[in-house]
N, C-alpha and C positions, 0 to 999 in steps of 0.2 A: 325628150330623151336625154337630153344634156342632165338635168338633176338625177336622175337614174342612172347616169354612165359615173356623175362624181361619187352617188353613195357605194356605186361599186366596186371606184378604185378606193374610196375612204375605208370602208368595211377591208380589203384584199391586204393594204396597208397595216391596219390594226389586228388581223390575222396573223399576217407575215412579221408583225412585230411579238406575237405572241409566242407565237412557232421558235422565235430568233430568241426569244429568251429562256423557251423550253429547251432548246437547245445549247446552252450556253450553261444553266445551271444542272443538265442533265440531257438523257438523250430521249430525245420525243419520238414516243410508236405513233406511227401516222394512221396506222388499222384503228389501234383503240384510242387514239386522239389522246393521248396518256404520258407522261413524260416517267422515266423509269430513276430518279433519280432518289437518292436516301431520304425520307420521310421523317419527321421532327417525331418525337414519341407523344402522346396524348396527352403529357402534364407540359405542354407545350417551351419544351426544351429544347434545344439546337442540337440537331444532330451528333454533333462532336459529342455534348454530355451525355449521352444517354448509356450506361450502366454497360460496361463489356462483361464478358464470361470471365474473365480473367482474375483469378482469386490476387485481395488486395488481403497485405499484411495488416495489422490493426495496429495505431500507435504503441510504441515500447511507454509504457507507465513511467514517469518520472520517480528515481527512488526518494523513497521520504527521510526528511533529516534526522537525523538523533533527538532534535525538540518533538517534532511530530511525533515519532516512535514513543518516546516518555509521553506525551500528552493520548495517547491511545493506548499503554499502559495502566495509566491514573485510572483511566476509565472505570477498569475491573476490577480498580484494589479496592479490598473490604478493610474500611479505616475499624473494624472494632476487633480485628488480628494483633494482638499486641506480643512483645516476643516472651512474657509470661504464660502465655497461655498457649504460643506453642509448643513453651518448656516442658510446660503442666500436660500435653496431652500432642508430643511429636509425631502421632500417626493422624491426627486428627484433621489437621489442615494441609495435608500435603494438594501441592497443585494451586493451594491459595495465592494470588497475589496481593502483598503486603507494603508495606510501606513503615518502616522502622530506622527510630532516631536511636542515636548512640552514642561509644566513646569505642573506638578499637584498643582493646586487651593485649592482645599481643599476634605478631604476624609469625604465622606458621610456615608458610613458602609463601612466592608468587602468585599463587593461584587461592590462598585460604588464610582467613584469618578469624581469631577468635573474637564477639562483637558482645558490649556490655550495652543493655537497652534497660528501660522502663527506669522507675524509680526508687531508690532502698529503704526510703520513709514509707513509703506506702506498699511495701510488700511485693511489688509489679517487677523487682530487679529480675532478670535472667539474661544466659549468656547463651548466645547462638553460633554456632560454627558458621560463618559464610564461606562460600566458594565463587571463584569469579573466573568466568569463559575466558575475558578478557585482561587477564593477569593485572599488572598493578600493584597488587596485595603488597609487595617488598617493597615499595616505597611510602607504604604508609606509618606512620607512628604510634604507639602505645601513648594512649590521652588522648587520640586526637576524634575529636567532636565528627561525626558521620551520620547522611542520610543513606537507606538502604531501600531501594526500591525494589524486590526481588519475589523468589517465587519458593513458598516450601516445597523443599525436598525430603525422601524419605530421611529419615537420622542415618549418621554416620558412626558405624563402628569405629572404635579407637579406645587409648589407655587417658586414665585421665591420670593428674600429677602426682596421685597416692601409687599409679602402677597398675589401677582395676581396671576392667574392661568397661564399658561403657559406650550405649547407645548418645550420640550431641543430636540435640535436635539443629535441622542445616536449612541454610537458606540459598539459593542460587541468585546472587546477586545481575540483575539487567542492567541498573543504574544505582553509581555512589556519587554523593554529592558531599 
């Protein structure tokens, strides 16, 4: 009777230690023998992580720089837009993104200046009105060597230097280098 009295305090022992820990980490129903405490979700995660109802904001985008911005630019430009052939045909390319080398002609305001591109050997000269969102335009010089990264716009009515009217075919300058 002695080893049958020990396995029945050993067993009562490891019961009451069970019970002592259902209870400790939650509270144990003694009906359904069942501890009621928060349960880990099935991708076996700890309670704490597991997904609340709670709408979460989504990270703010880092903005991108001025290089990034030009290098996702470039992407779209069609290198065979030359400012000849915008000259030749100013409804034709509107919306195009271009990329055009030059000499600025002479500055009109802040925001607009007249742009001498292509070459005069070979027929390809034309001059382009550009416009710029970001002003600038009055500190630049008549001569001076310029890249135009921009975008055709419709032509801009104005008088040209004989006094006529006259459609300029225009560019909306993104980036001058």
């Amino acid at each position: 009777m002695k080893v049958i009295k020990g396995v029945g305090i050993g067993c009562g022992v490891i019961i009451a230690l069970f019970i002592g820990s259902a209870i400790v980490i939650g509270i144990y129903d003694a009906a359904t023998g069942q501890s009621s405490a928060p349960q880990a979700a099935a991708t076996d995660q700890p309670a704490a992580e597991v997904a609340t109802d709670e709408p979460t904001e989504p990270p703010t985008p880092k903005p991108l720089t001025r290089a990034q911005q030009k290098q996702i630019f470039l992407q779209g430009v069609d290198e065979s837009i030359s400012g000849a052939r915008i000259a030749g045909n100013p409804y034709k390319f509107v919306g195009d993104k271009v990329d055009l080398h030059g000499t600025v002609m002479n500055v009109l305001d802040d925001s607009s200046f007249n742009f001498s591109t292509g070459d005069i050997d070979s027929g390809d000269e034309a001059v382009i009105l550009v416009t710029t969102d970001r002003g600038g335009a009055s500190q630049l010089e008549a001569g001076q060597a310029l890249r135009i990264l921009g975008v055709v716009q419709q032509p801009t009515a104005g008088t040209n230097a004989m006094g006529g009217s006259m459609n300029f075919p225009t560019v909306q300058a993104k980036f001058m280098e």
